[in-house]
RODO-2510 file (C-alpha; in nm, 4 decimals, decimal comma):
residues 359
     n   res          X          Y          Z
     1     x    -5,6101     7,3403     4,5668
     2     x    -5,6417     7,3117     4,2060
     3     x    -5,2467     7,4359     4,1594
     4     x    -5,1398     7,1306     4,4115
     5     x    -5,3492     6,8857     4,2004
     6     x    -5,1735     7,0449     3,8822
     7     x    -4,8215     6,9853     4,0121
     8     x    -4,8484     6,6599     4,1643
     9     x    -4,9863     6,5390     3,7938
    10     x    -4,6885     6,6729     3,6437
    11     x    -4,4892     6,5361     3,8807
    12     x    -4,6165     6,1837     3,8288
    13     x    -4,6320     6,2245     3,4470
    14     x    -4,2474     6,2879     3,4910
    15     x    -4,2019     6,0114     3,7214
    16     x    -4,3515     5,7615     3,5123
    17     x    -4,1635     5,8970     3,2089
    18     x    -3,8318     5,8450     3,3841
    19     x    -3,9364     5,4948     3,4505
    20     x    -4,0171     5,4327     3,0873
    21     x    -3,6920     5,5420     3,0150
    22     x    -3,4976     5,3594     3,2668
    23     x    -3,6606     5,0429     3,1269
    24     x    -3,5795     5,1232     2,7713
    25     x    -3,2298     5,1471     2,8208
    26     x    -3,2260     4,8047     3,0695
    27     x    -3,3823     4,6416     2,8193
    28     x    -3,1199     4,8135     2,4677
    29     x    -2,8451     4,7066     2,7427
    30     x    -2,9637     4,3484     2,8490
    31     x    -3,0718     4,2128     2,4868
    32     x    -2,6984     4,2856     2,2919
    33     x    -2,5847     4,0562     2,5986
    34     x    -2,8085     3,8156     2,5016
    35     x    -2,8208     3,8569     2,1049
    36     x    -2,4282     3,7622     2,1614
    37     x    -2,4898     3,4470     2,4093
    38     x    -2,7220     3,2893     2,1024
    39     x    -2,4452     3,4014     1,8402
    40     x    -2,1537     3,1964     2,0403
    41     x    -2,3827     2,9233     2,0919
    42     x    -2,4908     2,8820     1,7165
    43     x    -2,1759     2,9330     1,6158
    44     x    -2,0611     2,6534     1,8426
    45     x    -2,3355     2,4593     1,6837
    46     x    -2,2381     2,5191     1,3332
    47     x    -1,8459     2,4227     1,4197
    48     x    -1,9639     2,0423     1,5626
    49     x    -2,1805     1,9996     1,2093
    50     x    -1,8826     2,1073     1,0116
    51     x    -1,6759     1,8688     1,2329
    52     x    -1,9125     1,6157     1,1981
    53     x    -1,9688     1,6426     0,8557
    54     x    -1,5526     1,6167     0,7495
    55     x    -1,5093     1,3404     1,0246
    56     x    -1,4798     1,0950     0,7217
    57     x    -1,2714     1,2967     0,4822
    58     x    -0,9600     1,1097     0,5171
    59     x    -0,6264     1,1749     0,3801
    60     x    -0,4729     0,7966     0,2858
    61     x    -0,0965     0,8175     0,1432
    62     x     0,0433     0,5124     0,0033
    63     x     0,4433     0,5153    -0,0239
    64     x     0,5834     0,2455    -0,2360
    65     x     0,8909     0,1101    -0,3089
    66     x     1,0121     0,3321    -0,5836
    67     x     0,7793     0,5816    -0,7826
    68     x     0,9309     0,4821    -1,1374
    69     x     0,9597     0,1297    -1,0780
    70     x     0,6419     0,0148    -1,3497
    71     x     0,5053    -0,2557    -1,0729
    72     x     0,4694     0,0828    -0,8892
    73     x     0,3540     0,2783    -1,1795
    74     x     0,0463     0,0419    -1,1871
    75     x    -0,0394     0,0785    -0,7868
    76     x    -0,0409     0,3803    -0,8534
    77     x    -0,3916     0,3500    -1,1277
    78     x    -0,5406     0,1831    -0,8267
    79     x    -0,4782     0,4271    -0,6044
    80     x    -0,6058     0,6678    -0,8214
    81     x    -0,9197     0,4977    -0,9113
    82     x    -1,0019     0,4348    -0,5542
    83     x    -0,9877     0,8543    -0,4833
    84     x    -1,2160     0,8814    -0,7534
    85     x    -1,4138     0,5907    -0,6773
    86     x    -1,4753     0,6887    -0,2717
    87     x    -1,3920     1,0908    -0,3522
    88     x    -1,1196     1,0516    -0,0367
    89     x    -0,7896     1,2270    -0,0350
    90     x    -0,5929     0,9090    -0,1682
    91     x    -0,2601     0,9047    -0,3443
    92     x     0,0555     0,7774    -0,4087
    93     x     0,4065     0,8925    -0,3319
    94     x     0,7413     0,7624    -0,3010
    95     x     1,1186     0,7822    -0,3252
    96     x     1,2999     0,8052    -0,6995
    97     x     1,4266     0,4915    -0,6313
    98     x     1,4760     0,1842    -0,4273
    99     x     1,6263     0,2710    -0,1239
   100     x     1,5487     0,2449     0,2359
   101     x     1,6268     0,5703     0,3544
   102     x     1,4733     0,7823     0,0916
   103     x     1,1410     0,5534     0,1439
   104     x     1,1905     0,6406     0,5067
   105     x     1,1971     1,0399     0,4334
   106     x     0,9132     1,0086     0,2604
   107     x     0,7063     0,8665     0,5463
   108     x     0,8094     1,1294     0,8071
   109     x     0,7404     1,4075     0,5496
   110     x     0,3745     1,2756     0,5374
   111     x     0,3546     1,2142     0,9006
   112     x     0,4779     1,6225     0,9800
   113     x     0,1787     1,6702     0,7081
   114     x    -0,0653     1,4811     0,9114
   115     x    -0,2007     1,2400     0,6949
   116     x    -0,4537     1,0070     0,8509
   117     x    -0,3452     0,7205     0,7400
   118     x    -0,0221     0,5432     0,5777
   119     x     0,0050     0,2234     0,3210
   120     x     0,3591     0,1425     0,2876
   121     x     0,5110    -0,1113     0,1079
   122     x     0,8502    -0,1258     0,2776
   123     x     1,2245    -0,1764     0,0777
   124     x     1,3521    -0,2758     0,4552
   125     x     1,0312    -0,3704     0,7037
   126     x     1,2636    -0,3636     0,9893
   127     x     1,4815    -0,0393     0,9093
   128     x     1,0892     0,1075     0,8652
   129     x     0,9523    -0,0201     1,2168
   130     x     1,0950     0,3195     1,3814
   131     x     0,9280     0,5424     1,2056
   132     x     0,5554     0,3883     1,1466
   133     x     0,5706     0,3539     1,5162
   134     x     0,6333     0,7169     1,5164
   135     x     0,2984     0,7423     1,2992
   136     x     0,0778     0,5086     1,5046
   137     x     0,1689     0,6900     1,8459
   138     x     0,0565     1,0069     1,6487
   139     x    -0,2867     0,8278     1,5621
   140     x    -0,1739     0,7545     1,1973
   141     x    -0,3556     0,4379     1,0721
   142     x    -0,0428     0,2083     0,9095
   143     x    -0,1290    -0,0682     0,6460
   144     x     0,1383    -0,2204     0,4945
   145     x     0,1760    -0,4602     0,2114
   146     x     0,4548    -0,7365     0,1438
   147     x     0,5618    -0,7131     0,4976
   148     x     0,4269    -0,9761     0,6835
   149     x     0,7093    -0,9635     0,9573
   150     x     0,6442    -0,5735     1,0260
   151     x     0,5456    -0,4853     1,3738
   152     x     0,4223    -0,1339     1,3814
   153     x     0,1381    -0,1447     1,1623
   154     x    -0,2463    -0,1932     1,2316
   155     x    -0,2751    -0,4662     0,9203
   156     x    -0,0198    -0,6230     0,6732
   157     x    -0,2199    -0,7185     0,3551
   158     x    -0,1034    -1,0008     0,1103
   159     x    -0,1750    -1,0918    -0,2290
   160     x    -0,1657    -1,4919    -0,1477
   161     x    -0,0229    -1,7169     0,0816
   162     x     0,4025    -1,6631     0,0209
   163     x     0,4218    -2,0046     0,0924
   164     x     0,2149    -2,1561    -0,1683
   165     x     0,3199    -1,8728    -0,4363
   166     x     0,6913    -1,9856    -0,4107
   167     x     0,6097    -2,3434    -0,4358
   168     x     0,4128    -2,2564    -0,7656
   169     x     0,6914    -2,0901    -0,8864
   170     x     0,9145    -2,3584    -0,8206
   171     x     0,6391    -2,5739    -0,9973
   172     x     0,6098    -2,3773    -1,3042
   173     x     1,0211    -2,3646    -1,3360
   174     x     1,0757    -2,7507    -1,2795
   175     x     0,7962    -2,7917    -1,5732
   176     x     1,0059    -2,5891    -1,8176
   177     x     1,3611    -2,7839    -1,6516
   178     x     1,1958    -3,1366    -1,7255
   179     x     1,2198    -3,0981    -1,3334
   180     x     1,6188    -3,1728    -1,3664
   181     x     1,8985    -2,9994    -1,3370
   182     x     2,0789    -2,7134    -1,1183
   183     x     1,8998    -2,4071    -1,0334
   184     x     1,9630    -2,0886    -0,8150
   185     x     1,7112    -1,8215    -0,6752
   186     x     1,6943    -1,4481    -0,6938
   187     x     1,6169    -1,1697    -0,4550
   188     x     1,5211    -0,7974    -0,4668
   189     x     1,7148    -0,7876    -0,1169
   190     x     1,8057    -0,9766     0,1626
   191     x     1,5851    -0,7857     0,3668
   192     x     1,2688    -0,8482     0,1766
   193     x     1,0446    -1,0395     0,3674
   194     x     0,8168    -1,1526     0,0401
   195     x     1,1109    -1,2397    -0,1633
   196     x     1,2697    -1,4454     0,0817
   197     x     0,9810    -1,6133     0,1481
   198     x     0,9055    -1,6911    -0,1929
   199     x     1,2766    -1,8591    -0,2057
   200     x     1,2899    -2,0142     0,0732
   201     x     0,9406    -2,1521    -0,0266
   202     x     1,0904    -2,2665    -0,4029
   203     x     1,3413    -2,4150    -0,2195
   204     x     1,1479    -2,6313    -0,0192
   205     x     0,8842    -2,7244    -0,2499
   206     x     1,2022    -2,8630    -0,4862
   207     x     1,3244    -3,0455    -0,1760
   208     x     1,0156    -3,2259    -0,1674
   209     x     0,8688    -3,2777    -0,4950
   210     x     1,2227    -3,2330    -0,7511
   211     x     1,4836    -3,4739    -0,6169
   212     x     1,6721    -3,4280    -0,9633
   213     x     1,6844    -3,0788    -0,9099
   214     x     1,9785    -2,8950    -0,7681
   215     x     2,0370    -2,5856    -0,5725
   216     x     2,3622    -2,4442    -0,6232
   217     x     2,4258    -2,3322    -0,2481
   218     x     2,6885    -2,1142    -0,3451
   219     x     2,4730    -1,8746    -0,5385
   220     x     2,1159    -1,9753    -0,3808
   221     x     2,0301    -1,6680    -0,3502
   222     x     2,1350    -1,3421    -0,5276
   223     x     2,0818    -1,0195    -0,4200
   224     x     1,8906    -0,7933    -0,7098
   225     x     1,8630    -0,4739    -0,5495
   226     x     1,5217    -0,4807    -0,7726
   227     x     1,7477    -0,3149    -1,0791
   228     x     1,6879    -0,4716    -1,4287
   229     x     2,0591    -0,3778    -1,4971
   230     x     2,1810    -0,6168    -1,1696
   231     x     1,9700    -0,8772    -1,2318
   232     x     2,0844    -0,8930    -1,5757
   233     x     2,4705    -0,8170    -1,5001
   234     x     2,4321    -1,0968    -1,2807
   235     x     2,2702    -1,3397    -1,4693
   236     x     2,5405    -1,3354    -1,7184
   237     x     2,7957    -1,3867    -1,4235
   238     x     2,6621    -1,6739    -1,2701
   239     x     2,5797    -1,8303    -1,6191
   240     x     2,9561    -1,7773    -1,7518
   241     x     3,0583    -1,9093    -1,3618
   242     x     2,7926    -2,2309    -1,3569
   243     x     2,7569    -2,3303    -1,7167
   244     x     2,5749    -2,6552    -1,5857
   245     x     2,3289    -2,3883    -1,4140
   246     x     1,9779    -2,4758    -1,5907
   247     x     1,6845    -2,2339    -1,4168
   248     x     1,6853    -1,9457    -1,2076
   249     x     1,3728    -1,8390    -0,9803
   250     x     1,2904    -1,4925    -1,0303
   251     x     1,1182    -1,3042    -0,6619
   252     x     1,1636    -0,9242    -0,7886
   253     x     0,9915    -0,8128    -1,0718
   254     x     1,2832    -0,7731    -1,2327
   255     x     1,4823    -1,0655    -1,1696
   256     x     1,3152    -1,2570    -1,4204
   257     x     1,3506    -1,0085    -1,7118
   258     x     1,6965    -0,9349    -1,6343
   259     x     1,7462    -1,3320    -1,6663
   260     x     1,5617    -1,3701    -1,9850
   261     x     1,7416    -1,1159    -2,1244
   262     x     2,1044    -1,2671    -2,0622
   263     x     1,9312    -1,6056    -2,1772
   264     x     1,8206    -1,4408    -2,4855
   265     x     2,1779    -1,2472    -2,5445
   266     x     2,4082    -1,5297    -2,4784
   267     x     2,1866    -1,7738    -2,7391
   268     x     2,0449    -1,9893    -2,4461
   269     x     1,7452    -2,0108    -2,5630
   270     x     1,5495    -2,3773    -2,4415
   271     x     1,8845    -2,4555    -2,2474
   272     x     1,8225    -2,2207    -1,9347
   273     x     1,5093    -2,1258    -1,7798
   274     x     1,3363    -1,8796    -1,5564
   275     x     1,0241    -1,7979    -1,3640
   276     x     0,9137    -1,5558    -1,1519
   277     x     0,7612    -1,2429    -1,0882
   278     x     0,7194    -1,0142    -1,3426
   279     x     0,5327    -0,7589    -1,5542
   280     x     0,3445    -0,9161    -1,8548
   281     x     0,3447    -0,5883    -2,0948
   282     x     0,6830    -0,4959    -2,0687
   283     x     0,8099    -0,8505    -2,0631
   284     x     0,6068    -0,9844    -2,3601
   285     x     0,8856    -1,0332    -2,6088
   286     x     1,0978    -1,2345    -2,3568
   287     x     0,7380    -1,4762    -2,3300
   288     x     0,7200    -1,4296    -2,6951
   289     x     1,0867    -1,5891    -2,7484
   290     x     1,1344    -1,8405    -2,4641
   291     x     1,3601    -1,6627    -2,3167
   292     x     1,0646    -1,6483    -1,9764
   293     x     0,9260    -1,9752    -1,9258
   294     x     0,6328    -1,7944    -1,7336
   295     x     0,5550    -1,4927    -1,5438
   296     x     0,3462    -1,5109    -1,2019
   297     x     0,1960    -1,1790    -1,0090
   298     x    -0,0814    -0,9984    -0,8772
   299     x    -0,2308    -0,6775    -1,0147
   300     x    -0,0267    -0,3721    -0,7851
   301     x    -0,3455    -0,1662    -0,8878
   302     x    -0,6139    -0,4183    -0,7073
   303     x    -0,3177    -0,4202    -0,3837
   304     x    -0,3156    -0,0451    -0,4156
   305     x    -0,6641    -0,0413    -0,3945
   306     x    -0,7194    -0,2530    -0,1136
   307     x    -0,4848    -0,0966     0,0860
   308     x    -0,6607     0,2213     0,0938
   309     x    -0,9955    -0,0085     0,1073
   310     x    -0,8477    -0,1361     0,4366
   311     x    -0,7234     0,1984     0,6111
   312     x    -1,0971     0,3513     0,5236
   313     x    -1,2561     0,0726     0,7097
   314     x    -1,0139     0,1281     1,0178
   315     x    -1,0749     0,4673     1,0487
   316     x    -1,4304     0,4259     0,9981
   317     x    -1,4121     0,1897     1,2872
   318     x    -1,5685    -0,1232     1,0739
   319     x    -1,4368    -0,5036     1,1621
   320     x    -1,1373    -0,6028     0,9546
   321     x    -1,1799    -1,0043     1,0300
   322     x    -1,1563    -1,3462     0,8227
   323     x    -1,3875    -1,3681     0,5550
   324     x    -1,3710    -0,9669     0,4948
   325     x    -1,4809    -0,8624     0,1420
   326     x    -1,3090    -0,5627     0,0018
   327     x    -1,4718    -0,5782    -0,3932
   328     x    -1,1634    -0,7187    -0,5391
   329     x    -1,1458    -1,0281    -0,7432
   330     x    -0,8718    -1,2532    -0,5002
   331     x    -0,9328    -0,9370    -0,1996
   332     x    -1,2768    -1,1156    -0,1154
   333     x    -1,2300    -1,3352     0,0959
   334     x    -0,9239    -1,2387     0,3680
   335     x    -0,8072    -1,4696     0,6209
   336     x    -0,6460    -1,2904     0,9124
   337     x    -0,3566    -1,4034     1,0866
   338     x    -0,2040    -1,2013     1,3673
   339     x    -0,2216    -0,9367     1,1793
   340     x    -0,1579    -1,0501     0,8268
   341     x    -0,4550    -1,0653     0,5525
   342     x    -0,4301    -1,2965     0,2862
   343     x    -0,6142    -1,2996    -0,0362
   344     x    -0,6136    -1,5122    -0,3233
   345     x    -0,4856    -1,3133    -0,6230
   346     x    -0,2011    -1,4338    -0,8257
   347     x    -0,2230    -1,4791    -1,1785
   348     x     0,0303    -1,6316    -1,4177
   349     x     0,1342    -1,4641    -1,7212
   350     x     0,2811    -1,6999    -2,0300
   351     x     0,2609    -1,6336    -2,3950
   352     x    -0,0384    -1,7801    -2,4843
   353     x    -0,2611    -1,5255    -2,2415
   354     x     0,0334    -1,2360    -2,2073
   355     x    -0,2110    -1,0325    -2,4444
   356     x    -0,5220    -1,0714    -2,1657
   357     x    -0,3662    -0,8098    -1,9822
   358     x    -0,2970    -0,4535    -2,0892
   359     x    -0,0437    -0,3377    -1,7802
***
């Protein structure tokens, strides 16, 4: 009896070891399983707070005109001052020069590099509507600037009314002309939509306040191709051609120059006048002599700036409306049209303040 007690003890003591063991290995082959479930799921976890966290680092690319140009040059200090001012991905690049096509290659480039956003100041707005279409059916914010017939953008931003900035123009020339005497207007481009705006807006402001004024309709308006070297060629053309001519209104940045410059070489001095657009650093000798009457513009760093202002707020899904304040002396109170914002930001440059501004 004793020997049949003994064996059925060891056989439960084996029984119950077997069990143990069974367990143990359930329990080394169910908890991996789950170790890795929690892993996945807090890796998941970290993932959406990394997304989350980089859901407001944008990439903003502003193409220009023309990298060398100097108006350029100086968007370019406010582009750079707003990366270091919001610590976004913000820069500036454009073609070598003034042409449509090269400006063009330079937005698609940006676009295959996935940029978030795009402020372009287009050469040709409407040889540039295929390709920021492109960008906004890819989710690309598009600002542009000087471009207040473009279609395929989100905003256009402007400096000032075009209307009242080519009547002041017209003002400030007709001052200097004793508001008498035949006068012509100059253009980057034909294509332009802010330089033909300012002209035709000169032109219509001279219709209605200078009725001893003269446009020579032959030569109203002469293409520029924003070159120093054109405007000036030209300028001494249609001087030698219309020696009556008495003032010339100056839309590129370099129309006036090149015009002062031909005044200054052919001794013309008080005789023929410009105004226009125009940078007051590197034009500060022509002010100096008389050779510019006056220079009118807006600071391309502050419409740098506010372009990139302007994209950030889109993608950060904020209200772009009338009466938006971007920080900018003239950006701080926007009226929008349509699409078009409008500041209140152009400054005029003569010899007796040329000094007040270091650009």
């Amino acid at each position: 009896m004793k020997k049949i007690i003994a064996i059925l003890l060891t056989l439960v003591m084996v029984f119950g070891l077997v069990a143990c063991g069974n367990k143990t290995e359930e329990t080394k082959e169910t908890e991996p399983a789950k170790d890795t479930e929690e892993a996945v799921d807090d890796a998941e976890a970290e993932d959406q707070g990394e997304e989350k966290a980089s859901s407001g680092d944008w990439t903003i690319a502003v193409v220009p005109k023309d990298e060398a140009n100097p108006w350029f040059v100086r968007m370019k200090e406010g582009v750079d001052k707003y990366a270091a001012d919001t610590g976004l991905d913000a820069f500036q690049r454009g073609p070598a020069e003034t042409d449509a096509q090269q400006q063009i290659q330079v937005v698609e480039d940006l676009i295959a590099q996935g940029v978030d956003a795009l402020c372009v100041v287009p050469h040709d707005p409407g040889a540039m509507e295929p390709v920021l279409k492109k960008a906004m059916d890819q989710g690309i914010v598009v600002i542009t600037h000087e471009a207040a017939s473009q279609v395929n953008c989100d905003y256009n931003l402007e400096a000032f009314n075009y209307d009242e900035y080519g009547a002041y123009i017209m003002d400030t020339l007709a001052e200097a002309m004793g508001e008498e005497g035949k006068y012509i207007t100059m253009v980057g481009s034909l294509t332009n939509d802010s330089h033909n705006m300012e002209a035709e807006s000169a032109m219509a402001r001279q219709e209605e306040k200078y009725p001893n004024m003269e446009l020579i309709e032959e030569d109203k308006k002469v293409e520029t191709e924003d070159n120093p070297e054109i405007a000036y060629q030209k300028a001494k053309e249609i001087i030698t051609k219309h020696p009556d001519l008495k003032g010339v209104v100056g839309t590129s940045s370099f129309d006036s120059p090149g015009v002062g410059r031909a005044i200054e070489e052919l001794g013309l001095i008080g005789k023929v006048f410009t105004a226009g657009t125009g940078m007051p650093q590197t034009n500060k000798a022509l002010l100096e002599s008389g050779a510019v009457h006056a220079l009118t513009l807006w600071d391309p760093a502050d419409a740098g700036y506010a372009m990139c202002e302007i994209a950030r707020m889109v993608l950060d899904g904020e209200k772009v409306e009338t009466g938006t304040d971007l920080g900018l002396e003239g950006y701080d109170n926007l009226v929008l049209e349509d699409k078009t914002l409008t500041g209140q930001a152009w400054i005029t440059i003569t010899k007796d303040n040329v000094d007040e501004f270091n650009f």
